[in-house]
Structure formats: C-alpha cells, structure tokens
C-alpha positions in Angstrom: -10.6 -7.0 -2.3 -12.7 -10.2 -1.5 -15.5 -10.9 -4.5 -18.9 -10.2 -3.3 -21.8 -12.1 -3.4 -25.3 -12.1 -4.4 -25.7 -12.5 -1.1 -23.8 -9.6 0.0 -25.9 -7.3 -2.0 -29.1 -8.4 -0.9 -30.9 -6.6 1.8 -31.4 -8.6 5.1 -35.2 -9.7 5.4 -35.5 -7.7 8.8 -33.8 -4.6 6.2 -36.5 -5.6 3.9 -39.3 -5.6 6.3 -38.2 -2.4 8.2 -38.5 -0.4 4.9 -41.3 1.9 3.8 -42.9 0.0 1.1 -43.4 -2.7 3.2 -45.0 -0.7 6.0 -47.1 0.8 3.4 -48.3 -3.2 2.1 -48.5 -4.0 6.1 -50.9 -0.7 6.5 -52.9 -1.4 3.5 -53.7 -5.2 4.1 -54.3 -4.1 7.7 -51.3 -5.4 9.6 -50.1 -3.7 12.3 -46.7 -2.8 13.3 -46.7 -5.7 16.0 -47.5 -8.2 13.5 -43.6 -7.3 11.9 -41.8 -10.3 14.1 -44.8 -12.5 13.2 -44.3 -11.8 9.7 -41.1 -12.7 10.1 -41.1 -15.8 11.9 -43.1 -17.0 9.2 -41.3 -15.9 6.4 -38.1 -17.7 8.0 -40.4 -20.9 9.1 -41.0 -21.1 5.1 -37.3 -20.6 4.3 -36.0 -23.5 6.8 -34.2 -25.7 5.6 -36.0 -29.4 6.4 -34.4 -32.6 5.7 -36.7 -35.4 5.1 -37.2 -38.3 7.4 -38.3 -40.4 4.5 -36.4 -39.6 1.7 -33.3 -40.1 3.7 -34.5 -43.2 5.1 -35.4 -44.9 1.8 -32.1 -43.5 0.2 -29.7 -44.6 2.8 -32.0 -48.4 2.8 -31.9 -48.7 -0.7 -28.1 -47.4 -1.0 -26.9 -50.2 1.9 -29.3 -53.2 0.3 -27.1 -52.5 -3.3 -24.0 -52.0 -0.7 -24.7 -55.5 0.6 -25.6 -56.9 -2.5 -22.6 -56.1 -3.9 -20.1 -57.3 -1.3 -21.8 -60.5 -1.2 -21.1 -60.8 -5.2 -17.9 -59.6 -4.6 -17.6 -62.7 -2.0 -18.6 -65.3 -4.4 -16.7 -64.0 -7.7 -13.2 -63.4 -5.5 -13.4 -65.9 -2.7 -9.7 -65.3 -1.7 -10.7 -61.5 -0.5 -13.4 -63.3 2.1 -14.9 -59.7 3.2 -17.9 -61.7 5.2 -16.1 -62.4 8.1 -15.4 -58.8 8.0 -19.1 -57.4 8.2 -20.7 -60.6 9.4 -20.5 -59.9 13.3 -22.7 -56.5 12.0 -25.1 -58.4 10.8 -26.7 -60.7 13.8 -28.0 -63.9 12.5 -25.8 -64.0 9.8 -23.9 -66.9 8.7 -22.3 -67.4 5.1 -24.4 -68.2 2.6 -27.8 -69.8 2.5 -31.0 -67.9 1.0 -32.4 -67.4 3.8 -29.5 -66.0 5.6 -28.9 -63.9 2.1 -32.2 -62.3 2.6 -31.6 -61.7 6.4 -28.5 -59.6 5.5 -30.0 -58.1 2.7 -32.9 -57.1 5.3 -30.6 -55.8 8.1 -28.7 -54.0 5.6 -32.0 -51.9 4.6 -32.7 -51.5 8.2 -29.3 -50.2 9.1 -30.2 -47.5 6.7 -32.9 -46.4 8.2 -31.1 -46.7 12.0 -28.9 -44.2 10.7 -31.7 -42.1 9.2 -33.0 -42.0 12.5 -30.1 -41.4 14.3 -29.0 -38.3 12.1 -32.0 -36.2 10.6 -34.4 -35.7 13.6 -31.1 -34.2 15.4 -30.1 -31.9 12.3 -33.9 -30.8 11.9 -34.0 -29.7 15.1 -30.3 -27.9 15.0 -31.7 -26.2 12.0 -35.2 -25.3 13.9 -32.8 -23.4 16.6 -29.6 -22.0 15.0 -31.7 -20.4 11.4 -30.4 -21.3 7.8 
C-alpha cells in the first residue's frame, strides 16, 4: 500500500466548508448559504500561487550580468577557448573588447533577463489563475 500524505488526510476546503461548524460560523457572522462559493473563491484567490514579475526579473538580470561577467573573464584568462564569437551574434552591438562595448554586453545581458521574465511569468500567472494550485 502507497504511503499517504498529509495531504491525503486533509479534508477538501469545499469538505471543510460544507460541514456543520462552518455553517454554524457562516449563520452566526451573518453569511448566508449563497455566500459558500464566494467564500470559497476567496479563500482559493488567497491560496494562489503568484510568481513575481519583479523578483523574477531582477533574479534572472542579476544572474545573466554575473553569467556575462564571467564568460568575458573566462575569455581573457583562457584566450584559446574564444567563447565570444560564440554569444557575440546574441548580443547586437557587440564587438570584442572595449569598455564601452563591455558595458553594452553587460547591459544586454541584464535585459535578456528580464525578456525572459517577461516572456515566462505573466503566462504561468495566468495558467495558475485558470487551472487552481
């Protein structure tokens, strides 16, 4: 036999609302029996799952800057391996190495990782809005 989980033994939250204490709350803080699939909308709504636009952003910015920052160490200290001309043409402007052109990487790294921020958590926040945790 399959272990259970907490999960398992925990009533569903339409089990929970259906029973009689809860009725009895409902009646005494003058809710209604109607007001049962508001209540749980809202108790769901506060259970959602959200991912954040912002923290994903920043994360994903910040982790392709140090991404960047690295390969272009890596460039100078092993100069046999030459990965620029690999992620160059991903970079537009680019051209091996100048400061200014070292900042304009390091700068279209950062936004790459918000393009992809973009790209993925307005989609999965909305899945999530639809399908339920």
């Amino acid at each position: 036999m399959a272990a259970r989980t907490i999960a398992d033994r925990e009533p569903t939250l339409r089990e929970l609302l259906a029973s009689a204490e809860v009725h009895a709350v409902m009646r005494s803080d003058g809710l209604r029996g109607e007001d049962t699939e508001r209540l749980i909308r809202a108790v769901r709504e506060a259970r959602r799952p959200r991912v954040s636009l912002l923290a994903v952003g920043a994360s994903a910015s910040v982790g392709f800057a140090l991404l960047y920052l690295a390969c272009v160490l890596a460039d100078l200290w092993f100069p046999d391996l030459v990965m620029y001309r690999v992620w160059a043409p991903l970079l537009p402007g680019f051209e091996w190495l100048s400061w200014s052109n070292f900042f304009l990487g390091l700068v279209e790294a950062a936004a790459y990782g918000w393009l992809i921020a973009l790209a993925f958590v307005p989609p999965y926040n909305f899945v999530s809005e639809r399908l339920g945790p």
